[in-house]
ZAMARGU-4260 file (C-alpha; in steps of 0.2 Angstrom, whole numbers, plus 5000, padded with zeros to 4 digits):
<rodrens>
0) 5023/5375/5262 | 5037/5371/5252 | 5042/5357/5240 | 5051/5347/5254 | 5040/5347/5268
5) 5025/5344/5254 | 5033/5328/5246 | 5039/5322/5266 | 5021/5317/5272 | 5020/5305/5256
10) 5028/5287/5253 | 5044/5286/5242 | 5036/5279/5226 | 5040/5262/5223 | 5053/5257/5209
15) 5044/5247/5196 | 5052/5236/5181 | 5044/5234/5165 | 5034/5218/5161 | 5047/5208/5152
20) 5036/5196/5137 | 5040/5178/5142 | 5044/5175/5122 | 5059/5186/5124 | 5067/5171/5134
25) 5066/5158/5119 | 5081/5149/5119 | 5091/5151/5102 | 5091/5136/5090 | 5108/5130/5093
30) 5106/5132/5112 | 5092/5119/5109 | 5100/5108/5099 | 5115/5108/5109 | 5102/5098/5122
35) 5110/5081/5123 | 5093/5072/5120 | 5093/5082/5102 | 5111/5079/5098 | 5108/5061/5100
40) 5092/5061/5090 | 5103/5071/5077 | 5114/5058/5074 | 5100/5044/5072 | 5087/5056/5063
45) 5101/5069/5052 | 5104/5088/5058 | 5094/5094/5045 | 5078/5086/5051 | 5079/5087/5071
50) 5083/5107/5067 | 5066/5109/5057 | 5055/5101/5073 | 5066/5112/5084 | 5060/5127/5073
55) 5043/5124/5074 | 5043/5121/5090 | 5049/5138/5095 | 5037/5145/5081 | 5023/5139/5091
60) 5030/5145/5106 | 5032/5161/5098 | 5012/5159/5097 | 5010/5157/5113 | 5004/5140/5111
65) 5020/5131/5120 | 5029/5138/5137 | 5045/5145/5133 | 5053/5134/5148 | 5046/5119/5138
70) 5053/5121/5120 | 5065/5108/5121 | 5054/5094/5129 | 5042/5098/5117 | 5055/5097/5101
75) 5060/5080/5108 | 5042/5074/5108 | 5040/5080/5092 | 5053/5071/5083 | 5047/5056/5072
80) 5051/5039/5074 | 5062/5039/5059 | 5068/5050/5045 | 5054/5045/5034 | 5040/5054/5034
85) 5027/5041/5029 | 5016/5035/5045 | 5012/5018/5049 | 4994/5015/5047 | 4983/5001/5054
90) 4970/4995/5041 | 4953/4993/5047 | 4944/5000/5033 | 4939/4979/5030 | 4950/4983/5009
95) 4962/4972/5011 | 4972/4979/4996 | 4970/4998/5001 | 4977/5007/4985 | 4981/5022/4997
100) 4987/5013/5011 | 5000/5004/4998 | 4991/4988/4995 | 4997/4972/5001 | 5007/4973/5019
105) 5023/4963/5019 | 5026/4949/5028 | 5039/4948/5043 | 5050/4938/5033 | 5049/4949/5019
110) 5052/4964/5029 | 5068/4954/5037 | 5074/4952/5019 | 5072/4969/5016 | 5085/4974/5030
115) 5095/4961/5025 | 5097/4967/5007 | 5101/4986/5012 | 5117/4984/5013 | 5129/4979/4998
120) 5124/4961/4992 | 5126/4951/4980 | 5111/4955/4969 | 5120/4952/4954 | 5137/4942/4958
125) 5143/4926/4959 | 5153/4925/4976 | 5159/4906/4971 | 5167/4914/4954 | 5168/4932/4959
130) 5160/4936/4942 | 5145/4944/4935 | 5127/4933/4939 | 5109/4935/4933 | 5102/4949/4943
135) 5089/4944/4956 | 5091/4925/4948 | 5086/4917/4967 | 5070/4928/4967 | 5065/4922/4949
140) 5070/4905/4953 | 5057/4905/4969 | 5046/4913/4955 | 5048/4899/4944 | 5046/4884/4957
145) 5028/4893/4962 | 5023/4892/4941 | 5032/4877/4937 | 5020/4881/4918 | 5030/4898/4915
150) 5047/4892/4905 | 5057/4908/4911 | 5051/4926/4923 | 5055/4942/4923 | 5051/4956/4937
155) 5051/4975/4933 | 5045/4990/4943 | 5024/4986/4941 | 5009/4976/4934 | 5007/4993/4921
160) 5026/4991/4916 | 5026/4974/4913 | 5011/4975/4902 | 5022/4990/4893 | 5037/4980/4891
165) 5027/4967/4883 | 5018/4979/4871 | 5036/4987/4866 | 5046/4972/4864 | 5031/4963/4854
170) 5021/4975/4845 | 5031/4990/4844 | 5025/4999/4826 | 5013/4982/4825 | 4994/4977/4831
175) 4989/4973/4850 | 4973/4965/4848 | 4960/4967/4860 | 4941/4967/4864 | 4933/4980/4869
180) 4924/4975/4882 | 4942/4974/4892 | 4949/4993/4887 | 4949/4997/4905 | 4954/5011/4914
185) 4967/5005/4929 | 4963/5017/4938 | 4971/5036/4943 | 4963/5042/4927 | 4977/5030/4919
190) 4967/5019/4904 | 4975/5004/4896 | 4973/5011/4878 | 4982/5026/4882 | 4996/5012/4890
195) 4999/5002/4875 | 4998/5016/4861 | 5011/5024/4871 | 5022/5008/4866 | 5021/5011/4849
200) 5009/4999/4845 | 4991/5000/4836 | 4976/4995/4844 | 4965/4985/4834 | 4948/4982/4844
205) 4937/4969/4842 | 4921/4964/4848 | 4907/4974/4858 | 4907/4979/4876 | 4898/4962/4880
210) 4901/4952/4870 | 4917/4948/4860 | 4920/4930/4851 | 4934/4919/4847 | 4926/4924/4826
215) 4930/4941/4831 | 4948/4940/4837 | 4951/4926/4821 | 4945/4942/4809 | 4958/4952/4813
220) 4974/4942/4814 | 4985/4946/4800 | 5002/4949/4795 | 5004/4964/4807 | 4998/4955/4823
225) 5011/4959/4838 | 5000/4948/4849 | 4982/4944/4856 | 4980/4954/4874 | 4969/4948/4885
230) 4963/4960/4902 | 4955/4954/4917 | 4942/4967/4921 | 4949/4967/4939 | 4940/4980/4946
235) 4921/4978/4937 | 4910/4964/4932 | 4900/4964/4916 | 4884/4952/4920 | 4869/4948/4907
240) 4871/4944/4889 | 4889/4942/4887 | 4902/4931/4880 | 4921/4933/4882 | 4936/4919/4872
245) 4944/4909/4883 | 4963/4909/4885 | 4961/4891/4876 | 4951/4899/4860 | 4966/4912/4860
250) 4980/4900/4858 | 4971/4891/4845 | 4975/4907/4835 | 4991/4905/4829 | 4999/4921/4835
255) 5006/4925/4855 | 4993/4928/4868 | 4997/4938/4883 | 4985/4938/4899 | 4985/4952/4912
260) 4979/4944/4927 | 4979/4961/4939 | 4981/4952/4954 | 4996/4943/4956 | 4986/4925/4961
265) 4998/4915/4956 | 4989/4897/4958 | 4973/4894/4961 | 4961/4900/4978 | 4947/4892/4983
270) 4941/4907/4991 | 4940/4915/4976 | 4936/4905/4964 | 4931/4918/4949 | 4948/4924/4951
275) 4961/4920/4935 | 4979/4914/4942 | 4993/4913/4931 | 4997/4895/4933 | 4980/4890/4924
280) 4981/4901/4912 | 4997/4898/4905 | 4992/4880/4904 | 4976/4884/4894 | 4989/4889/4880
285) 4993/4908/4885 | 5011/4915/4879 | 5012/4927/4895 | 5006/4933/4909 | 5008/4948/4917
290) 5001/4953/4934 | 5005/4963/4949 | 5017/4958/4965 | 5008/4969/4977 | 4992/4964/4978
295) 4984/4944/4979 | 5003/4938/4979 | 5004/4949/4995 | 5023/4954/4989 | 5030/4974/4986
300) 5026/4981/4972 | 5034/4976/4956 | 5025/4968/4939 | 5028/4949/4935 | 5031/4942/4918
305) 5029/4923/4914 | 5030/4914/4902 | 5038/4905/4887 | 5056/4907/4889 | 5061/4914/4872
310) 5048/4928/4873 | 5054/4933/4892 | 5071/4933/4886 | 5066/4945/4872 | 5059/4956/4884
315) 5072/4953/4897 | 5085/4961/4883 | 5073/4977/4877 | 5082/4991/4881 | 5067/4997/4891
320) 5069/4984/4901 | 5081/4994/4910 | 5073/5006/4914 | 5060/4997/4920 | 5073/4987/4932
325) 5069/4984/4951 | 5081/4986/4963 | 5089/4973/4977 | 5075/4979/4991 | 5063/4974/4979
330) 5068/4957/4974 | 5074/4953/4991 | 5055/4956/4998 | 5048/4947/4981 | 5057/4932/4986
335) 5054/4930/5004 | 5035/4933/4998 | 5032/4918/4986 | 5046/4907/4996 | 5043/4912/5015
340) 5025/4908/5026 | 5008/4916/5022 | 5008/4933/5020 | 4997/4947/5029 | 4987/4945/5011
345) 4984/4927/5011 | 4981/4927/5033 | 4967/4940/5028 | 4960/4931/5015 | 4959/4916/5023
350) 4953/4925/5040 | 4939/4912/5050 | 4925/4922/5052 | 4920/4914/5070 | 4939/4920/5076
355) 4937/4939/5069 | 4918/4937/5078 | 4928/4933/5095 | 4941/4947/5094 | 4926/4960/5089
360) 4918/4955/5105 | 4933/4954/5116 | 4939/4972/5110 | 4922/4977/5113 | 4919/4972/5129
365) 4938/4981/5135 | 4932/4999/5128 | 4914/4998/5135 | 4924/4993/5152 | 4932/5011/5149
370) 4914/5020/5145 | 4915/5019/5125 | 4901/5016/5116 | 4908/4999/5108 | 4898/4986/5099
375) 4905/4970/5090 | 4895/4970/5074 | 4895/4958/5058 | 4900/4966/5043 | 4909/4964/5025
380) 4924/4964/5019 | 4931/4965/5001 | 4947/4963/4992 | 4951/4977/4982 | 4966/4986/4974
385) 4960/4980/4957 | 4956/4960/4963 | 4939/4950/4965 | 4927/4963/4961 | 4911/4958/4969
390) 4917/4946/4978 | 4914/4950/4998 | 4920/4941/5014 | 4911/4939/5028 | 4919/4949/5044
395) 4917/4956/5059 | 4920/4975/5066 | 4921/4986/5081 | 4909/4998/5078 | 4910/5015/5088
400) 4903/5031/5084 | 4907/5041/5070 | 4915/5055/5078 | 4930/5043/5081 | 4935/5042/5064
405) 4946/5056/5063 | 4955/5058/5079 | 4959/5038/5077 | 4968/5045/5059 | 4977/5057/5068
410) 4982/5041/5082 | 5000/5033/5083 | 4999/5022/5076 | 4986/5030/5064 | 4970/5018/5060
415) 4960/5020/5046 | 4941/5014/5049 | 4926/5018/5037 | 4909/5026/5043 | 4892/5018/5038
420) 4878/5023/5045 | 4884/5035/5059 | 4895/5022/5065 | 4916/5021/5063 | 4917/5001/5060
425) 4935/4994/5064 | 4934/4982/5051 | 4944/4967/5060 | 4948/4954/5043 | 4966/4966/5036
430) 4968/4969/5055 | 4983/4955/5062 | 4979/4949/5078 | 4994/4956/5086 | 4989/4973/5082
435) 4972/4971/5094 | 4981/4978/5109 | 4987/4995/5099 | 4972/4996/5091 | 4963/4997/5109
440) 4974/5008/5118 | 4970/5021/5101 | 4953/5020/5102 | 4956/5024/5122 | 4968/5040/5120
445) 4955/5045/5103 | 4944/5044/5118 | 4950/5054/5131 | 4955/5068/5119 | 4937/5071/5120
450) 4937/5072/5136 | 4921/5063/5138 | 4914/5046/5142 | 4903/5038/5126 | 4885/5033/5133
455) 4884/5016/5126 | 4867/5015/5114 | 4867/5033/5112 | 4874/5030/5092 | 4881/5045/5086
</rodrens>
């Protein structure tokens, strides 16, 4: 049989086309951001910025882990909310002032003055004369009226570099005088000694860990004395057999007496009644008083100076002031914080424990509607960033299990809970009461990414 009649009893073979891998039809990069939705975002968000999500985007599907067809709904769903990479975080934690969460939150009046003073302003003109003015004089006026005691104010860039200024500008090749039951460390691996020495100034340390007299401080004023410093140890308590000088004692001395505060309370609070304020003690005789804006004051952060007016001035004029010098966001936030309404700080603070009660049961009873395992629990909160140490304020959490706590991190907005005892406690005192609903629908999608109802009672 020959070739032809062999090959006619069979089927033509079939014509057949190579598998062609999906990722070779990956749209270029400016293909994609030639997609109006990305131009757009673009010109909100910068070039630069939308280009990098669109890279990654088609990295992952180059991975496999995105379709090809869906590159450019996935870039748009990528892109962030702004051109900032910082995430806002809701603070359940029950820390009021959460160092890492950037301490005190700003009030809505502060955050308006904050826009306000983005653009050009006048920070540090007269518009009636067209001339020069006093830089940031409104903020340090409101500063002023709050601490009618304090002669004059000054605001540099934080609580650590107004207590630096003071060291430079006073004791600069002099003595700082200071107990050592108050060489503390600030915290970051940052210690006070190592803060003042690097002013210029010697240390002369009096006293004993516990117990340090006005004798003590008396013995070692001389000739060289810069000034008496005076720490509150914001962030321990030293209990027993101790003695500390009063501010009063100090000023009896002879020489200036400058009082870090920490905190930033700037009068008295009846809730925290162990807590120094920069009111009292500049009328128990002290010369200054530095303190942080960030934390009880509730403001952004920047360091506060107050105090006799011939001594701010002196520090006002050192040239490390300068350097030290806040900019027009800064004070425009500082002054709607002491002149504008309660701030999220003070709100917290001041919290009724019977309300937070309500809300913790109310939130509760929504997710177990959904199948969470949600429980209102009472609970403690406390201050922190530095402020009230040992001091706790009754509270009341959400309390789920603790497998929550990280895809609740990972939420939008993000939410930071703590875990005790198998349990992620949404800690209700820093949380504003307008943030309930979002802090429910996060607990709902941190939920379903588990794809699994809870079994209420089951723990963790």
């Amino acid at each position: 049989m020959d070739r032809d009649h062999a090959s006619a009893g069979r089927a033509p073979a079939a014509h057949t086309v190579p598998d062609v891998d999906e990722r070779r039809r990956l749209p270029r990069t400016d293909v994609l951001l030639a997609d109006p939705r990305l131009v757009a975002a673009a010109e909100r968000l910068g070039r630069g910025l939308v280009k990098d999500v669109v890279t990654g985007v088609q990295a992952r599907a180059r991975a496999g882990e995105v379709p090809v067809g869906e590159v450019a709904d996935h870039a748009v769903a990528a892109l962030p909310a702004t051109a900032c990479a910082l995430r806002p975080v809701i603070n359940a934690t029950g820390v009021l002032l959460h160092t890492n969460l950037g301490r005190a939150a700003l009030s809505a009046a502060a955050r308006e003055a904050v826009l306000a003073a983005s653009g050009t302003t006048d920070v540090e003109l007269d518009l009636a004369t067209g001339a020069r003015s006093r830089r940031g004089r409104s903020a340090l006026d409101a500063l002023l009226r709050a601490v009618p005691a304090a002669g004059a104010a000054h605001v540099v860039n934080n609580g650590a570099a107004a207590l630096v200024l003071a060291a430079t500008a006073l004791a600069h090749g002099r003595e700082i005088i200071v107990s050592r039951g108050e060489m503390v460390e600030i915290g970051d691996g940052f210690r006070l000694p190592d803060l003042l020495v690097s002013s210029g100034a010697r240390l002369r340390e009096v006293g004993t860990t516990n117990r340090t007299t006005p004798a003590d401080y008396a013995a070692a004023v001389g000739p060289d004395t810069g000034f008496v410093l005076k720490v509150h140890p914001s962030n321990f308590r030293v209990t027993g057999f101790t003695r500390e000088a009063s501010v009063a004692e100090l000023a009896a001395l002879g020489v200036p007496v400058v009082v870090d505060i920490g905190s930033g309370l700037l009068a008295p609070d009846p809730v925290l009644p162990g807590e120094p304020d920069a009111a009292s003690r500049l009328r128990a005789g002290a010369s200054l008083v530095t303190a942080s804006g960030d934390k009880l004051l509730g403001g952004p952060q920047c360091g506060l100076v107050l105090g006799d007016t011939e001594l701010v001035r002196r520090l006002a004029r050192h040239p490390l002031a300068r350097a030290l010098r806040v900019d027009k966001l800064t004070l425009a936030a500082l002054e709607a914080s002491v002149r504008g309404p309660d701030t999220p700080t003070r709100t917290a603070l001041h919290a009724d424990p019977a309300r937070l009660r309500q809300r913790a049961e109310r939130l509760a009873a929504e997710l177990r509607a959904d199948g969470i395992d949600g429980r209102a629990v009472g609970t403690d909160a406390v201050v922190g960033g530095g402020g009230a140490p040992g001091v706790t304020l009754p509270s009341a959490a959400v309390s789920l299990p603790a497998r929550y706590a990280a895809p609740l991190r990972g939420a939008d907005p993000a939410v930071l809970a703590r875990v005790e005892e198998g349990r992620c406690l949404l800690d209700l005192r820093a949380v504003p009461e307008d943030a309930d609903a979002a802090l429910a629908v996060a607990v709902r999608r941190a939920a379903v990414a588990r794809q699994a109802p809870d079994v209420p009672g089951r723990g963790a």
